[in-house]
C-alpha positions as MATLAB code, in Angstrom:
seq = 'XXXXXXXXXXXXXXXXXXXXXXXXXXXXXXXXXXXXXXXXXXXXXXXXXXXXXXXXXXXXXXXXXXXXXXXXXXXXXXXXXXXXXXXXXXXXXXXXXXXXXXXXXXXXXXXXXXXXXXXXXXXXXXXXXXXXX';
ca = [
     -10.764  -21.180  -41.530;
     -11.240  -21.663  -44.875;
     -13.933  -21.595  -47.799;
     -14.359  -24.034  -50.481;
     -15.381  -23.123  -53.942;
     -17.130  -25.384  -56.143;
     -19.546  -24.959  -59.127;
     -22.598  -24.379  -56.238;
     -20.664  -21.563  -54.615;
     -19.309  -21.861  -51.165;
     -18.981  -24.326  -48.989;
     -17.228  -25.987  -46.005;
     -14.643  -28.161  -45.910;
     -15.895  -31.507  -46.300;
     -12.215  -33.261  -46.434;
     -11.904  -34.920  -43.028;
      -8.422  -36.830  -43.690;
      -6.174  -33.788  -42.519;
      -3.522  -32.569  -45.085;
      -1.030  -34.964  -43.536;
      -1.659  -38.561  -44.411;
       0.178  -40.691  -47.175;
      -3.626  -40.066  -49.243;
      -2.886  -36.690  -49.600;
      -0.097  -34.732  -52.145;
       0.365  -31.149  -51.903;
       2.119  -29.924  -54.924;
       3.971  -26.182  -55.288;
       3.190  -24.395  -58.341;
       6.665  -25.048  -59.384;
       6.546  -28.564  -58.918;
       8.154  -31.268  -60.933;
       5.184  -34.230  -61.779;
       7.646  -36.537  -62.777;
       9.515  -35.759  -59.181;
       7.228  -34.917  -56.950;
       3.841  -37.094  -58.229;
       5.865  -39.787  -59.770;
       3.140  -42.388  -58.338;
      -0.415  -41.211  -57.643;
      -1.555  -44.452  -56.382;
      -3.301  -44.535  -53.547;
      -3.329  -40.276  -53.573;
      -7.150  -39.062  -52.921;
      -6.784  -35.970  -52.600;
      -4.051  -33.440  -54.578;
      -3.854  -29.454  -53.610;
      -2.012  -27.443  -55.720;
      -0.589  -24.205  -54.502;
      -1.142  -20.901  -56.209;
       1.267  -18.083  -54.222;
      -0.017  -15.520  -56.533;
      -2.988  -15.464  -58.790;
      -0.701  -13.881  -61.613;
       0.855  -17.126  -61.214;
      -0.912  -19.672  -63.653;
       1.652  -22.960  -63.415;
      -0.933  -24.610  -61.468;
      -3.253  -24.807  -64.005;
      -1.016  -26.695  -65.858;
       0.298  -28.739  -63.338;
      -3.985  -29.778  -62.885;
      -3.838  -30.247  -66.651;
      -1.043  -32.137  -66.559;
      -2.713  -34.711  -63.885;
      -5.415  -34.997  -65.637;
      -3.791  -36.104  -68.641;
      -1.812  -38.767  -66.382;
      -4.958  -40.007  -65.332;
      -5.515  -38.794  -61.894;
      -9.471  -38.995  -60.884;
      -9.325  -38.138  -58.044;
     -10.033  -34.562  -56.314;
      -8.101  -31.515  -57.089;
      -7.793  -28.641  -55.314;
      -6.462  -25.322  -56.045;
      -5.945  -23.687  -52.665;
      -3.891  -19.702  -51.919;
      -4.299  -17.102  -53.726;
      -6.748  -17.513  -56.823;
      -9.567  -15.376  -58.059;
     -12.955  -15.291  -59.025;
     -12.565  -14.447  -63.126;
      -9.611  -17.541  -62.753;
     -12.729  -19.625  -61.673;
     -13.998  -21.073  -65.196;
     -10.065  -21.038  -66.087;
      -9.575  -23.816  -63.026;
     -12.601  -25.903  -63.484;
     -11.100  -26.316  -67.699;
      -7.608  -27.481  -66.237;
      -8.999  -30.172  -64.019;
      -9.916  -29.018  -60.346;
     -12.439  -29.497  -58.833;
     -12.783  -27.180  -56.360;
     -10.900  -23.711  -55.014;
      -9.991  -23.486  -51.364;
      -9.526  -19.605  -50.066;
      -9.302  -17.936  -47.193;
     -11.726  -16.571  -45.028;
     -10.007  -13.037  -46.305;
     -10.091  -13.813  -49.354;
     -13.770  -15.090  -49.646;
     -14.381  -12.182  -48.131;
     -12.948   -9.771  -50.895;
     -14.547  -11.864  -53.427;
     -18.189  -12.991  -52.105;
     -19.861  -15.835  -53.348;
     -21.621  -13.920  -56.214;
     -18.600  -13.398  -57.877;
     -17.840  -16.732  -58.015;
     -21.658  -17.979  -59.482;
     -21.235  -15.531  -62.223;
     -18.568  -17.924  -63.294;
     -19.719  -21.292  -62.047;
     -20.976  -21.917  -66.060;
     -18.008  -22.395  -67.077;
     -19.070  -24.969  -69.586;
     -20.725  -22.297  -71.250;
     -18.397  -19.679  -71.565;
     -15.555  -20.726  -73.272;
     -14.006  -18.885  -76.346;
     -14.589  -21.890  -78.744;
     -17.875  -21.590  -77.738;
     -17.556  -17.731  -78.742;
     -16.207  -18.690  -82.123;
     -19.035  -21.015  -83.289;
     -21.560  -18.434  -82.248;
     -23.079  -20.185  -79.364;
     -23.060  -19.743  -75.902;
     -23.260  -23.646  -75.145;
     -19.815  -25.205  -75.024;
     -19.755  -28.627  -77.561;
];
């Protein structure tokens, strides 16, 4: 099983189109966009793998999707971490998918304290405000 992370804390799985299905890209953190999500047409769903959470190339492959002009959802699924949270959410996903495990290292409190993430970047830190602009 696993747990999904959004900005109202856990959650089930809501995606009922399997991981299978020509709708659906899964992406390595060491993908290639211009290889492996050369066309995005027709792609509803996108997970991007994280093997490690000291490995941060998926954050700029969701970045980098973003800026192509995906709208559709993105999901960062494996091995990332509550403080990565606000980190995720700026780069373009949507949502986190862990594991049961995981979630359970990390409860759902962990993850609230950083659902904000609006609010807590460092250019809001720089301005003096706690409201991101």
């Amino acid at each position: 099983m696993t747990v999904i992370v959004t900005d109202t804390g856990f959650a089930q799985d809501d995606w009922e189109g399997g991981f299978e299905g020509s709708n659906v890209l899964e992406l390595a953190s060491d993908a290639n966009l211009a290889e492996d999500a050369a066309d995005l047409s027709g792609i509803e769903l996108v997970r991007i793998s994280f093997p490690s959470f000291a490995d941060g190339r998926g954050f700029t492959l969701a970045r980098q999707l973003r800026l192509k002009g995906y709208e559709g959802r993105l999901r960062a699924f494996g091995h990332v971490i509550a403080d990565q949270y606000a980190m995720a959410r700026r780069s373009g996903f949507d949502e986190v998918e862990l594991s049961d495990e995981l979630a359970a290292r990390q409860p759902e409190d962990q993850w609230l304290a950083r659902a904000d993430w609006k609010a807590h970047s460092y250019q809001a830190r720089l301005r003096g405000s706690t409201a991101a602009r």
